[in-house]
Each structure stands twice: as structure tokens, then as C-alpha cells.
C-alpha positions as CSV (number, residue, x, y, z in Angstrom):
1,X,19.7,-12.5,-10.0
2,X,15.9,-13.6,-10.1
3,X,13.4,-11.7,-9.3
4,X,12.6,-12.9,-5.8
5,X,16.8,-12.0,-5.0
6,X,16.0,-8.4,-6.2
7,X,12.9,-7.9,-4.7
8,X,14.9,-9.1,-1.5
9,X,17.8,-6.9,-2.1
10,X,15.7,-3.7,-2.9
11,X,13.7,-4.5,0.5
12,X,16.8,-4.9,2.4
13,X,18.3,-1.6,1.2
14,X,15.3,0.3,1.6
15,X,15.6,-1.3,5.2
16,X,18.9,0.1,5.6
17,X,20.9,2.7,7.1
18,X,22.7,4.4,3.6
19,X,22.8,4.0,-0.3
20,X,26.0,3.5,-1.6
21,X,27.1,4.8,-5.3
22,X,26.8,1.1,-6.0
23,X,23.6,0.4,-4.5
24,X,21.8,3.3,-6.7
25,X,22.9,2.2,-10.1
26,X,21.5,-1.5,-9.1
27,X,18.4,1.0,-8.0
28,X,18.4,2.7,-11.4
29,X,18.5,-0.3,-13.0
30,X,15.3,-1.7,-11.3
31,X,13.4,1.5,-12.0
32,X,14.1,1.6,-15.7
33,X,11.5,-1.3,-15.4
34,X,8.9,0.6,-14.3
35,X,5.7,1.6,-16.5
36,X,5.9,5.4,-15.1
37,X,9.8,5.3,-15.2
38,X,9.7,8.5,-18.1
39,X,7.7,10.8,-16.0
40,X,9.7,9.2,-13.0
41,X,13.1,10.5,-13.9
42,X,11.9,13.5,-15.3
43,X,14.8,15.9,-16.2
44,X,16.9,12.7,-15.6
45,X,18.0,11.6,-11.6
46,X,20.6,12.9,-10.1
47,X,20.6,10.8,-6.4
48,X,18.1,8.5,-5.0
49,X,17.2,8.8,-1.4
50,X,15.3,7.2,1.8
51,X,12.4,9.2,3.1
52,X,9.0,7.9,4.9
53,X,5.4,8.6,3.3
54,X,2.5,10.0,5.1
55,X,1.6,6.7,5.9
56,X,5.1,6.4,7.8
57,X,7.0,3.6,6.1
58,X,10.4,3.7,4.1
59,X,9.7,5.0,0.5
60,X,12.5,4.7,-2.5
61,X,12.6,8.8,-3.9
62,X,14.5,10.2,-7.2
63,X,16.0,13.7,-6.8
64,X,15.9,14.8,-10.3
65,X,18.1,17.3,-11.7
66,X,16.0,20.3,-12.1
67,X,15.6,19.7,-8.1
68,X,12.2,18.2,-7.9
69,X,11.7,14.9,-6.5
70,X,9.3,12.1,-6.9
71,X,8.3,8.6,-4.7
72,X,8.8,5.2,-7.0
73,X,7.9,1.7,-6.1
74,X,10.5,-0.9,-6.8
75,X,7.6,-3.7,-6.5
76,X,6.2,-2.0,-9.1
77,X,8.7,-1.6,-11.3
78,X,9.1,-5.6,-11.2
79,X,5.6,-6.3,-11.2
80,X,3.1,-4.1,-13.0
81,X,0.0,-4.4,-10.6
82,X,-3.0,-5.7,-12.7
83,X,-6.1,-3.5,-13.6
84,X,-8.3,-5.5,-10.7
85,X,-5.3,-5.1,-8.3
86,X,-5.7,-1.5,-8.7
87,X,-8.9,-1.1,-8.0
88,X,-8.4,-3.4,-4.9
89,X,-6.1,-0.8,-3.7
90,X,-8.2,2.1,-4.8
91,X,-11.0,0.1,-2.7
92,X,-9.3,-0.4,0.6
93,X,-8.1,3.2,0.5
94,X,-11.9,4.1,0.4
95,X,-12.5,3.1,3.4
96,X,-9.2,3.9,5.0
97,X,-11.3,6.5,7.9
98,X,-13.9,3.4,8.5
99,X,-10.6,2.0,9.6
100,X,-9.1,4.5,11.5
101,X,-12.3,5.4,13.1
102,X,-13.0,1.3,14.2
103,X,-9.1,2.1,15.4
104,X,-9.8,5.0,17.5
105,X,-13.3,4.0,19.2
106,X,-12.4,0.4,19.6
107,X,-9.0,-0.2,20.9
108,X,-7.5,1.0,24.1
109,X,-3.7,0.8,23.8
110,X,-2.3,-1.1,26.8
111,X,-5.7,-2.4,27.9
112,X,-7.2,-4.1,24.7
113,X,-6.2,-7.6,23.7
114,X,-6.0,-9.3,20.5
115,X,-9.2,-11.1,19.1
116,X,-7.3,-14.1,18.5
117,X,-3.7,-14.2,20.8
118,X,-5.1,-12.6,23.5
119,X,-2.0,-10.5,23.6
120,X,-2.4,-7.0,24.9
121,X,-2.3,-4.0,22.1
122,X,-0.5,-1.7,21.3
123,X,0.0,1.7,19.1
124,X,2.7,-0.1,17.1
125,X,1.8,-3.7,16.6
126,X,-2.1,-3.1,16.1
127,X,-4.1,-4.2,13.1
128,X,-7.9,-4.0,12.6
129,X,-9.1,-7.1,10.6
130,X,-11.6,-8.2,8.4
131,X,-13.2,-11.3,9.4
132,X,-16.2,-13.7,8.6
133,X,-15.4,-12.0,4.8
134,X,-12.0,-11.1,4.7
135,X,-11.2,-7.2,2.9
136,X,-10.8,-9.4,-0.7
137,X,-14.1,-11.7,-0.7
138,X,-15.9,-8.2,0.4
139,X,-14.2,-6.3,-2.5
140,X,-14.9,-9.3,-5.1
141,X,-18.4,-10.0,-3.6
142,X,-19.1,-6.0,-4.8
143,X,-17.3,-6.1,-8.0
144,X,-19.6,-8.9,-9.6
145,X,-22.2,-6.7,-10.1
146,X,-20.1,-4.3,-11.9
147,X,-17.7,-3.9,-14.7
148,X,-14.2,-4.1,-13.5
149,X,-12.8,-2.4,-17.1
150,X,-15.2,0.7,-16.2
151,X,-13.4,1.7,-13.1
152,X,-11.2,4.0,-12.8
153,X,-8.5,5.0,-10.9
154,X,-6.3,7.9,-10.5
155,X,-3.0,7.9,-12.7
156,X,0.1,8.1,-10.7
157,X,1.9,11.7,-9.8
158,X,4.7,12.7,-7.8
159,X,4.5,12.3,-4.7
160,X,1.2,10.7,-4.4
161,X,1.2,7.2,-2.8
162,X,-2.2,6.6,-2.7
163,X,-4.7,5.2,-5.3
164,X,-8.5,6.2,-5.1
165,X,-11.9,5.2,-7.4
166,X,-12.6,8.8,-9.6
167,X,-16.0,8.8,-9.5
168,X,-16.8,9.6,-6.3
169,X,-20.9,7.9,-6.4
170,X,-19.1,4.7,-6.8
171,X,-16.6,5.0,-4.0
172,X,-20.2,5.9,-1.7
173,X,-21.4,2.7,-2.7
174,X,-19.0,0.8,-1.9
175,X,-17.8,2.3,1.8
176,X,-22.0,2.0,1.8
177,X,-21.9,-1.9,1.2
178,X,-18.8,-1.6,3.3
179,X,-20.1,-0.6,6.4
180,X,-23.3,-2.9,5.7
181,X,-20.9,-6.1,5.4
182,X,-18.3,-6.5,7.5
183,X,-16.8,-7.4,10.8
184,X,-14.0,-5.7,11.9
185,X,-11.9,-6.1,15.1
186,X,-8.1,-5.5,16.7
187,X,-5.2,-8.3,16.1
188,X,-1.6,-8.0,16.7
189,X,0.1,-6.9,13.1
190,X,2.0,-11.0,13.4
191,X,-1.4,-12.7,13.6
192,X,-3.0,-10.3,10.6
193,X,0.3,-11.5,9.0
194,X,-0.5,-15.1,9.5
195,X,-4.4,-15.0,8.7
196,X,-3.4,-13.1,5.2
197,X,-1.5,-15.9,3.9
198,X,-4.0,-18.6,4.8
């Protein structure tokens, strides 16, 4: 299989209804891959389940043997994300309550309409999105005046699926040039879909 047929086969199962016997050991076999997979597996797995994350989307998990259980990313086990992709996560997580908060004061359910479609929004197909400088050209734009290598990010631990800036002065500074830069506003999720891969 190439990679694009397992990251589409690993989607579709976690997209599914049940894991079969068969469908875990193909699971197993994409995890071994990934950079975290020894303190992933732990006192070795014993069944790999389905649950959602706090953020509410399908997550792989390994029960391990001793009982415990820990998330695991099968795009990350195929693709180690870079050091600058990291802190682009850790950055976007920053500002995660400007977000919500633009979310909550801004949009209307049922009554709002999308910025671009005009279509009417709603709880489940809502977005808020960057424009003028989209979320990456804001990021990059305050990372030239700093050194990428001296940022650092949390290490990965069960059951944490978010990634977050350690020092704390730096992550001020940057929801501060956050909030200083950018445009925000409420698209449907298809046209925040379409505008990402433009």
C-alpha cells in the first residue's frame, strides 16, 4: 500500500462503525511507526478502540494491558510533524479562547450568514476564519523575529491531545500580536475547506 492508501484506510476506519481483529493488527502495524510508539504501548496493547477527544472528533486509543489507555495519531505515526509544524500547532492552540470567544459574541446560530456564501450558520457547520493574513502568514510573520529551534513545546502524554508554547511570556506575546493583527469572521466549515487549500 502507499502511504496515501493507508492514510485513507486508517481515516475510513476511524470513520467507522467497528474494528475488526483484522483491522487492529493493520492498526498495530501503522503505530509501530510512530516516534512515541514505546511509551504508546506501554505494558504492551491489548485492544485498540474508538472514542472522541475533548474537542469531539473520533480519536484511535490503545488499551494496554496493565488497563491504562492512551490517544495515538495514525497521521503521526506516518508523518512525524516537523519542529515548525509543532509550534504552528502549539500557536493556534494559544489562541484557541480568542476563537471561541469571536464564536460566541459574533455568530447567531440560525440568523448569521456566512462572510463569503451567504449561507445561514449554524452550530455544526461554522468556522471562524482568518482573513486579510490567513492563521499561517500571521504565525510566520511573528516567528521571523524569533528563533524557531528555541521554542518549545510540550512533549506528548496520555491522553493529552493538545500542544501548547512552555513559556508562558512567549505565548502572551503572541495572543498579544494576535489580537493586534487579525481579522476574523464566520464561514461555513466547506468554504474554510476551500479557502485553506488555495
Amino acid at each position: 500500500m502507499t502511504k496515501t492508501e493507508i492514510l485513507n484506510k486508517c481515516k475510513q476506519l476511524l470513520n467507522g462503525n467497528k474494528l475488526t481483529h483484522d483491522d487492529k493488527v493493520f492498526l498495530i502495524s501503522v503505530f509501530k511507526n510512530h516516534s512515541d510508539w514505546d511509551s504508546k504501548k506501554g505494558s504492551n496493547p491489548k485492544d485498540i478502540i474508538i472514542e472522541k477527544t475533548s474537542w469531539g472528533n473520533n480519536c484511535f486509543f490503545i488499551l494496554r494491558e496493565d488497563g491504562t489507555k492512551t490517544d495515538i495519531s495514525y497521521i503521526k505515526a506516518l508523518t512525524k510533524p516537523s519542529h515548525k509544524k509543532e509550534v504552528l500547532i502549539a500557536l493556534r492552540y494559544a489562541v484557541k479562547d480568542e476563537i471561541y470567544n469571536y464564536r460566541l459574541n459574533n455568530i447567531v446560530f440560525g440568523e448569521t450568514k456566512c462572510a463569503i456564501s451567504n449561507e445561514i450558520l449554524f452550530k455544526d457547520n461554522t468556522h471562524i476564519d482568518h482573513y486579510n493574513l490567513t492563521f499561517n502568514e500571521l504565525a510566520k510573520n511573528w516567528l521571523r523575529n524569533k528563533d524557531l529551534n528555541s521554542i518549545k513545546v510540550n512533549e506528548s502524554i496520555d491522553n493529552s491531545y493538545d500542544t501548547y508554547l512552555l513559556d508562558k511570556d512567549l505565548e502572551a506575546d503572541f495572543i498579544k500580536y494576535h489580537n493586534e493583527n487579525t481579522n476574523l469572521r464566520g464561514v461555513t466549515k466547506t468554504v474554510n475547506l476551500s479557502l485553506n487549500k488555495k
